[in-house]
SERO-4910 file (N, C-alpha, C, O; in steps of 0.05 Angstrom, whole numbers):
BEGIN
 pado doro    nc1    nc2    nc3   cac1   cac2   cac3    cc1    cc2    cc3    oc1    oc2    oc3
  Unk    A    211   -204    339    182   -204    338    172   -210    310    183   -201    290
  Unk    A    150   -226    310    145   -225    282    111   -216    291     98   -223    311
  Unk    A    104   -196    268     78   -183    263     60   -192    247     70   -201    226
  Unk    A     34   -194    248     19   -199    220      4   -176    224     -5   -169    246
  Unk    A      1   -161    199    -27   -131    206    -42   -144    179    -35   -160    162
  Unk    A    -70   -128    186    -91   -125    164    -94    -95    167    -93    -85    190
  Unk    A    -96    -83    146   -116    -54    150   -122    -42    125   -139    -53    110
  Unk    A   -109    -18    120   -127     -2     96   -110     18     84   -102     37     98
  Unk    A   -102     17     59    -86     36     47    -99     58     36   -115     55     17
  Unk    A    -95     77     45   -110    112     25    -90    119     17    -71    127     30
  Unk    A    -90    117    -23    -72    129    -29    -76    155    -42    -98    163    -49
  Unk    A    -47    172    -45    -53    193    -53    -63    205    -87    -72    226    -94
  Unk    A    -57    188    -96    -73    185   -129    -67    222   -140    -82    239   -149
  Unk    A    -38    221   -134    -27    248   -157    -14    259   -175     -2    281   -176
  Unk    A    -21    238   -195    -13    240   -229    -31    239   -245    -54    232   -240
  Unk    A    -21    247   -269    -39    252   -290    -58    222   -307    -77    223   -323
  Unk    A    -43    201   -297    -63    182   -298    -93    175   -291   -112    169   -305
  Unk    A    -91    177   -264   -110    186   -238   -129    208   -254   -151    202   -262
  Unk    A   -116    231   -258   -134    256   -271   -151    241   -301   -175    245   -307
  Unk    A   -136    227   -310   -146    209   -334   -169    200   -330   -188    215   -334
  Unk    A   -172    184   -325   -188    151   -324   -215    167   -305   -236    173   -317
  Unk    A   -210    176   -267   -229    197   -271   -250    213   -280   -274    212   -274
  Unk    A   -234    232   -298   -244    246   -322   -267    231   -339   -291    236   -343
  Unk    A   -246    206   -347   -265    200   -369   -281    177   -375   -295    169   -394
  Unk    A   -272    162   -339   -291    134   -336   -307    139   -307   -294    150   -289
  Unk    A   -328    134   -304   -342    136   -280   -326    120   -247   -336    110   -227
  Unk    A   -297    127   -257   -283    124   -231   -280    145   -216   -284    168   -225
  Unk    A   -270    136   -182   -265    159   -169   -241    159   -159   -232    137   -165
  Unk    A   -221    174   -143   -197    177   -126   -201    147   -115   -191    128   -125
  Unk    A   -220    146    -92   -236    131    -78   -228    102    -84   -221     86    -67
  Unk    A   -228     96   -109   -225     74   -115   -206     53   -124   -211     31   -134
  Unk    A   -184     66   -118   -164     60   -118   -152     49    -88   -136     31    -85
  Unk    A   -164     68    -64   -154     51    -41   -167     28    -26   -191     26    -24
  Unk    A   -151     12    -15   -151    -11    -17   -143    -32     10   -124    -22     21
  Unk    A   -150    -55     22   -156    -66     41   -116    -79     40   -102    -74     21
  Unk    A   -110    -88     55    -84    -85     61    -77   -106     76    -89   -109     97
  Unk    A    -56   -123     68    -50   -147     91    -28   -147     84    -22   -147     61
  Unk    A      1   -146    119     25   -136    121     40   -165    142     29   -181    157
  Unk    A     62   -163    135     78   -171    161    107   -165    167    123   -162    149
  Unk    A    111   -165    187    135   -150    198    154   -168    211    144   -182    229
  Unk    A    180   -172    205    202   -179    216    214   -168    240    231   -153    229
  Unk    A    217   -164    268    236   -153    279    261   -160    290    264   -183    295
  Unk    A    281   -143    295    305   -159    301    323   -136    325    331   -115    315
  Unk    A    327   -139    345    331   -120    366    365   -109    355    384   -124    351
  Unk    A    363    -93    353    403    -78    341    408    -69    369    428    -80    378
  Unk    A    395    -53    384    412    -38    406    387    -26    427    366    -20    417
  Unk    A    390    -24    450    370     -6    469    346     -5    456    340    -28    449
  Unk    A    330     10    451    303     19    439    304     13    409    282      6    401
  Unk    A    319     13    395    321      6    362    319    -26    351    335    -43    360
  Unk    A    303    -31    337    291    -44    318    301    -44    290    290    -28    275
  Unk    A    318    -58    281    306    -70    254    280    -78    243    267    -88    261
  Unk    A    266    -77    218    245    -80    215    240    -91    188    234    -75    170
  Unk    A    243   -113    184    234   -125    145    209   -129    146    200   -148    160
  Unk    A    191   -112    133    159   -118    121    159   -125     95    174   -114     78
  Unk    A    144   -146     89    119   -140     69     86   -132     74     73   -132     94
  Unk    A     81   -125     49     53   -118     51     41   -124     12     52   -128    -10
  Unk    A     14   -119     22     -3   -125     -9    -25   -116    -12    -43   -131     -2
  Unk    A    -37    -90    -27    -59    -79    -21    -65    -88    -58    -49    -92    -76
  Unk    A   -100    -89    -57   -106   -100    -87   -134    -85    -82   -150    -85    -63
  Unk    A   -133    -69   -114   -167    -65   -113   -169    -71   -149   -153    -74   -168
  Unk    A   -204    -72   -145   -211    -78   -173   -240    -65   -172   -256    -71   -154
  Unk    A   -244    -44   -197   -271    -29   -191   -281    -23   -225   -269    -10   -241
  Unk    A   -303    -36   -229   -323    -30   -264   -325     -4   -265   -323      9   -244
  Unk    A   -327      4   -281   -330     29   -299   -350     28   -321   -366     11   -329
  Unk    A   -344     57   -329   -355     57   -356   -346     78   -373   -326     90   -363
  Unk    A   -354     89   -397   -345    117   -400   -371    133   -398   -394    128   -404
  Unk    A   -357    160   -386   -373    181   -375   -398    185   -395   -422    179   -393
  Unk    A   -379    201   -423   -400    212   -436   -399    196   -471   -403    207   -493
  Unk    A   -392    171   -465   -400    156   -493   -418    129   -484   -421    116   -463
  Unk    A   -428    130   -510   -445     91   -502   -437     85   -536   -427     98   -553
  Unk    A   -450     54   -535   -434     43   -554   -469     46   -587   -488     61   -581
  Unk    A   -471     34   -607   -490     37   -624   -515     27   -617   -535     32   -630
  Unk    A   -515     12   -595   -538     -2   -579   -551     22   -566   -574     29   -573
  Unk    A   -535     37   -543   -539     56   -527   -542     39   -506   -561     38   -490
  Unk    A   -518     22   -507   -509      5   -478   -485     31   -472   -476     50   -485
  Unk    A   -481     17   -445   -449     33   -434   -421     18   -442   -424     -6   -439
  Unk    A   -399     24   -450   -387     21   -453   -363     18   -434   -349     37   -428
  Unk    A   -358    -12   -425   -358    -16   -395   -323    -29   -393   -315    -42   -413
  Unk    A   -308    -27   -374   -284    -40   -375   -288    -44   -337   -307    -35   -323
  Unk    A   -262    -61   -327   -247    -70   -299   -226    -51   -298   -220    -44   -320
  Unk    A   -211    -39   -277   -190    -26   -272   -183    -42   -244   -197    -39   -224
  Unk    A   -158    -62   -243   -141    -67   -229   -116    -44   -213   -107    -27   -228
  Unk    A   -111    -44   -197    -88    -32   -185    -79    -53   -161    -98    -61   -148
  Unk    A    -66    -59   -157    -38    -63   -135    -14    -53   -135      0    -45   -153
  Unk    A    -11    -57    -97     19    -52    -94     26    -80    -77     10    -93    -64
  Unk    A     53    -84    -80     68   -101    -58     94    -81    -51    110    -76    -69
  Unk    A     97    -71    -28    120    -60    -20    131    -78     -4    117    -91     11
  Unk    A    168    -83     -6    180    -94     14    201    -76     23    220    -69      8
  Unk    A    198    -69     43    223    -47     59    243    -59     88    242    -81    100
  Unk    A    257    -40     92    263    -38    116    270    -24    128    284     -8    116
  Unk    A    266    -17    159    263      2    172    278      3    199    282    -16    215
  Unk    A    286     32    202    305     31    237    271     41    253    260     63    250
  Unk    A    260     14    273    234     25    293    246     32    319    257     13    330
  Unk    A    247     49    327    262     68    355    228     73    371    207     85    366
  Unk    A    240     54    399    214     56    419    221     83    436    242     94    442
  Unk    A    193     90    441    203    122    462    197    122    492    187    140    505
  Unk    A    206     98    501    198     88    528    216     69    534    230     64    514
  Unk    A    221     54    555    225     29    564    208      4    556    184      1    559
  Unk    A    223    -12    548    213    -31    534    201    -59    555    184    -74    546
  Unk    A    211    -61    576    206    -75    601    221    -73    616    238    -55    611
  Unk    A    223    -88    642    241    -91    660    246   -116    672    226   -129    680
  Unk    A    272   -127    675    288   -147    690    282   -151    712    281   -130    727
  Unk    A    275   -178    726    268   -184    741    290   -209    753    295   -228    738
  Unk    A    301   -207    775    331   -217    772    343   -230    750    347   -216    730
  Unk    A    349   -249    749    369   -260    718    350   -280    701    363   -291    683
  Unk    A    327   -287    701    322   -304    682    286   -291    687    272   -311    688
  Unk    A    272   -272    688    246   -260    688    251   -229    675    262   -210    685
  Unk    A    241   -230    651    236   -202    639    207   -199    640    193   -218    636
  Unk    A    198   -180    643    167   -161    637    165   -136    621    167   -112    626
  Unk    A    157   -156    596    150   -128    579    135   -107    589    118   -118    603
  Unk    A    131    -80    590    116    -56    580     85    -63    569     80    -78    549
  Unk    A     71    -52    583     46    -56    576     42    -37    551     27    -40    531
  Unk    A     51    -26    555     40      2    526     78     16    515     96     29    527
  Unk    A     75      5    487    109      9    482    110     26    448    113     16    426
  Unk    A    106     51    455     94     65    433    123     71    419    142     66    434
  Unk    A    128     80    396    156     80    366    151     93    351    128     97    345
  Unk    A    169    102    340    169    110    313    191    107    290    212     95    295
  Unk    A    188    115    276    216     99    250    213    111    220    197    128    212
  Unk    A    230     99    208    233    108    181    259     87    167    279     76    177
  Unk    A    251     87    144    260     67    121    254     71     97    241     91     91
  Unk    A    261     49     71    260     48     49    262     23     31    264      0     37
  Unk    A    261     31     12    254     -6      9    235      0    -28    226     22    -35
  Unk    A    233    -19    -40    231    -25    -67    196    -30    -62    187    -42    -42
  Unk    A    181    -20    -81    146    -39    -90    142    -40   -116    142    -23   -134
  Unk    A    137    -68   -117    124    -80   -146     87    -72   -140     69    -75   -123
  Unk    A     91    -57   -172     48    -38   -175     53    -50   -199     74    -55   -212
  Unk    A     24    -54   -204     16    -63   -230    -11    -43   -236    -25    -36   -216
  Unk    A    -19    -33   -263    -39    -22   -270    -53    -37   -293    -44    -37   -316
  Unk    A    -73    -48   -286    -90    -67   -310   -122    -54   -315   -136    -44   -297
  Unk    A   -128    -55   -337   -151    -42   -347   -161    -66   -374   -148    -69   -395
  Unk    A   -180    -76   -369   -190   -100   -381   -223    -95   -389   -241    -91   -374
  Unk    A   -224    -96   -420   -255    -86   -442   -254    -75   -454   -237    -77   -472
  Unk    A   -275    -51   -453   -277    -43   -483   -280    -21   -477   -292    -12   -457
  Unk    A   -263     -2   -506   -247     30   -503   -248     42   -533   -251     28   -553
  Unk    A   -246     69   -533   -257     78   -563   -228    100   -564   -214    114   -551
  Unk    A   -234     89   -592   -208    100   -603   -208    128   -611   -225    142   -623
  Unk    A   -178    136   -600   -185    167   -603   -186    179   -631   -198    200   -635
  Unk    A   -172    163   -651   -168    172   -676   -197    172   -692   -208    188   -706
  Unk    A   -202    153   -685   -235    152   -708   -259    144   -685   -276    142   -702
  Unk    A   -267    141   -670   -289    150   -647   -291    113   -650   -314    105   -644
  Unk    A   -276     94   -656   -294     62   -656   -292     48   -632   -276     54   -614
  Unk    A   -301     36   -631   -300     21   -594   -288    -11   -597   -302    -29   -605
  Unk    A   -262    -14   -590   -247    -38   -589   -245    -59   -563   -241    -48   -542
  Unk    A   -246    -76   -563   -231    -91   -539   -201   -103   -534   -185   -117   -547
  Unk    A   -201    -88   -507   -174   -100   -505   -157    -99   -477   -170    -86   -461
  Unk    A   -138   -106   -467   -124   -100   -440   -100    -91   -437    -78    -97   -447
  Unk    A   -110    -70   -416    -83    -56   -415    -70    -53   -404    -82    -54   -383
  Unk    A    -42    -47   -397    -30    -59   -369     -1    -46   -368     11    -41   -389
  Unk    A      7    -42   -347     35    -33   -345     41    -45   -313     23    -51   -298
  Unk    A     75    -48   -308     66    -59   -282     99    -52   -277    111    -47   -298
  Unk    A    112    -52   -254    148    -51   -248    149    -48   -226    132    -53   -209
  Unk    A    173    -38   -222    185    -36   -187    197     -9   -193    205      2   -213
  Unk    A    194     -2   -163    198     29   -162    217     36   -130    212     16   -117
  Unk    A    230     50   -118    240     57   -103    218     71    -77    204     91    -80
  Unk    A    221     58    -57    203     72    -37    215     84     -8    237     76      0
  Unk    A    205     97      1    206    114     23    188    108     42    166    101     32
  Unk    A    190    109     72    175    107     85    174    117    114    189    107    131
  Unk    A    159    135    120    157    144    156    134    122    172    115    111    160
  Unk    A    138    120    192    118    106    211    122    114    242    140    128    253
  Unk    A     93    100    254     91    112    277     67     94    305     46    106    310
  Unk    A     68     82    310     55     64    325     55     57    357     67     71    374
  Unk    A     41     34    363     36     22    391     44     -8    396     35    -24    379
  Unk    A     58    -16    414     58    -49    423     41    -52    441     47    -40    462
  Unk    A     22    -62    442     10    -70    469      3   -104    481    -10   -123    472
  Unk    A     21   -100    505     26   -126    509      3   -141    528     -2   -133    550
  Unk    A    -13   -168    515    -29   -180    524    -18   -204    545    -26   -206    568
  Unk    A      2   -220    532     14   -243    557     42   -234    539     41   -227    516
  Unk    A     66   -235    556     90   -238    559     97   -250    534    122   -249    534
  Unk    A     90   -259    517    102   -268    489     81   -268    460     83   -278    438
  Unk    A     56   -248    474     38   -245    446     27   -211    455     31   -204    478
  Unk    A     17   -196    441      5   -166    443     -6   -173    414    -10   -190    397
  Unk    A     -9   -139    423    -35   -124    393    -13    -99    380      2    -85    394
  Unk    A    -14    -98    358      0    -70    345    -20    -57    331    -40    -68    323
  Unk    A    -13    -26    326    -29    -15    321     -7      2    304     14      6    318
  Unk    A     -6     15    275     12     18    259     -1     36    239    -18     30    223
  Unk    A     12     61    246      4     80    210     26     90    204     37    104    220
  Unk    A     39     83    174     57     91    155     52    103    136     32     97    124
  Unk    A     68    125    128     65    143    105     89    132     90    111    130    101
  Unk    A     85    124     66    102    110     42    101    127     14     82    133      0
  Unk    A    121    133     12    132    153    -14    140    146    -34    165    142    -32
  Unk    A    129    140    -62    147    141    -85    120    148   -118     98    159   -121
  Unk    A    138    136   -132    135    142   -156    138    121   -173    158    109   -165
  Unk    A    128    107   -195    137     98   -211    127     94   -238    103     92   -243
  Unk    A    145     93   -257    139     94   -286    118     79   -302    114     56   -297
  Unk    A    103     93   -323     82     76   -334     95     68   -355    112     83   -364
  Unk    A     91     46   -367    103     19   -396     81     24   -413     61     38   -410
  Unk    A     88      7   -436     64     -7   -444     42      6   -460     45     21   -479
  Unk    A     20     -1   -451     -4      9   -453     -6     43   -454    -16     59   -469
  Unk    A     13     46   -420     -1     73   -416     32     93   -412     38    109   -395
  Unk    A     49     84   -436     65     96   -430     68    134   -440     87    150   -438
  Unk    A     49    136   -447     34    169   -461     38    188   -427     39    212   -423
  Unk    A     39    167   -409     37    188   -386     63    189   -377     72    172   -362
  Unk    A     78    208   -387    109    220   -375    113    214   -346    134    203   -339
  Unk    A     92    220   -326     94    237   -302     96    210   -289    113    208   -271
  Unk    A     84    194   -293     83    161   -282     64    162   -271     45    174   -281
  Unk    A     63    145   -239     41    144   -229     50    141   -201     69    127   -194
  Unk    A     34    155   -185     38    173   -151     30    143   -138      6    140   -137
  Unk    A     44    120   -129     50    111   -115     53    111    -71     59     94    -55
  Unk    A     46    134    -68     44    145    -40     26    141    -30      6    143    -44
  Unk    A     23    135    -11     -5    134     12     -3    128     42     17    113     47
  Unk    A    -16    135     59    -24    129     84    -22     85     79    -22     73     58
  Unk    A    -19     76    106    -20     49    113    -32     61    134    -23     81    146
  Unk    A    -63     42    143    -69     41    164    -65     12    175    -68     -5    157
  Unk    A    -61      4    195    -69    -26    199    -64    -33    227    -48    -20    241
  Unk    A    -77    -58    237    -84    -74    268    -69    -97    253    -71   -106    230
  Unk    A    -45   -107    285    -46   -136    277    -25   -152    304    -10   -139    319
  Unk    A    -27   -177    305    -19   -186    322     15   -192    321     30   -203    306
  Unk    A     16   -181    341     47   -188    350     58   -211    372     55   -212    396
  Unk    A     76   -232    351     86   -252    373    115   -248    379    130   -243    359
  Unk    A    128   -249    406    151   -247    410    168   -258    413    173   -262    436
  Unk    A    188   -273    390    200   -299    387    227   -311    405    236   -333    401
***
């Protein structure tokens, strides 16, 4: 089967980065999650089990400012905050039903409603970019500049979904994954030990063809 989804990533935003920027730029949790476009590989191993190679790519980008400074004008003191992820995993998807039925030797009929669930793991490239102007903590002056850290990190993943079959070689899926990890801040923002909380819900709709 190959899948295409669109949907919506809510992530869980729980490091001390997050607490950062927050704090001290007119950002919110909120804005970090992000619109989401996926696709899925499948490959039948045995009875009800699935192999499953995805990608996916969620991107947001949201202005700011800082909370409680402005610059000698008594303008705001304004920057961009980028975030993405690309996760690529893979996954054992185990259906909890019959998947169709045989109709003497050369007629199969899929299952109108072919609901799964699964779990896997798999690597995501995140990047953190922050682009303008920022005041320095040592002497209060306001500089320009961009900042950025970005790597690959180890991921985890539960899921849980629907096939629903429209004609015999196309349906609709319906798909929410909970994806787990962590990964290290570089760079710019390497002051934050703890890294940055990588985890979130995947929501997403998308069409399924059956090859």
């Amino acid at each position: 089967t190959l899948t295409l989804r669109a949907g919506f990533d809510l992530r869980r935003t729980n490091s001390s980065i997050y607490d950062f920027v927050t704090s001290e730029l007119t950002l919110n949790r909120r804005d970090f999650n992000a619109a989401s476009i996926a696709g899925d590989l499948g490959f039948r191993v045995t009875g009800p089990v699935d192999l499953v190679l995805s990608v996916a790519h969620a991107r947001r980008s949201a202005d700011s400012e800082f909370r409680d400074w402005v610059d000698q004008d008594g303008l705001p003191i304004t920057q961009r905050t980028t975030f993405y992820t690309t996760p690529l995993t893979a996954a054992a998807r185990v259906y909890l039903g019959p998947r169709g039925r045989q109709i003497g030797r050369f007629v199969w009929i899929p299952a109108r409603f072919q609901p799964y669930v699964g779990a896997g793991a798999g690597m995501v490239r995140y990047s953190l970019e922050q682009s303008g102007s920022f005041i320095d903590s040592q002497d209060s002056s306001i500089f320009d500049d961009q900042l950025r850290s970005e790597g690959w990190a180890p991921l985890g993943l539960v899921m849980a979904g629907v096939d629903y079959t429209v004609v015999p070689r196309v349906g609709l899926n319906a798909d929410v994954r909970y994806l787990h990890g962590n990964g290290n801040l570089r760079r710019d923002f390497v002051e934050f030990t703890d890294g940055i909380d990588l985890s979130g819900f995947q929501f997403s709709l998308g069409l399924q063809f059956r090859l």
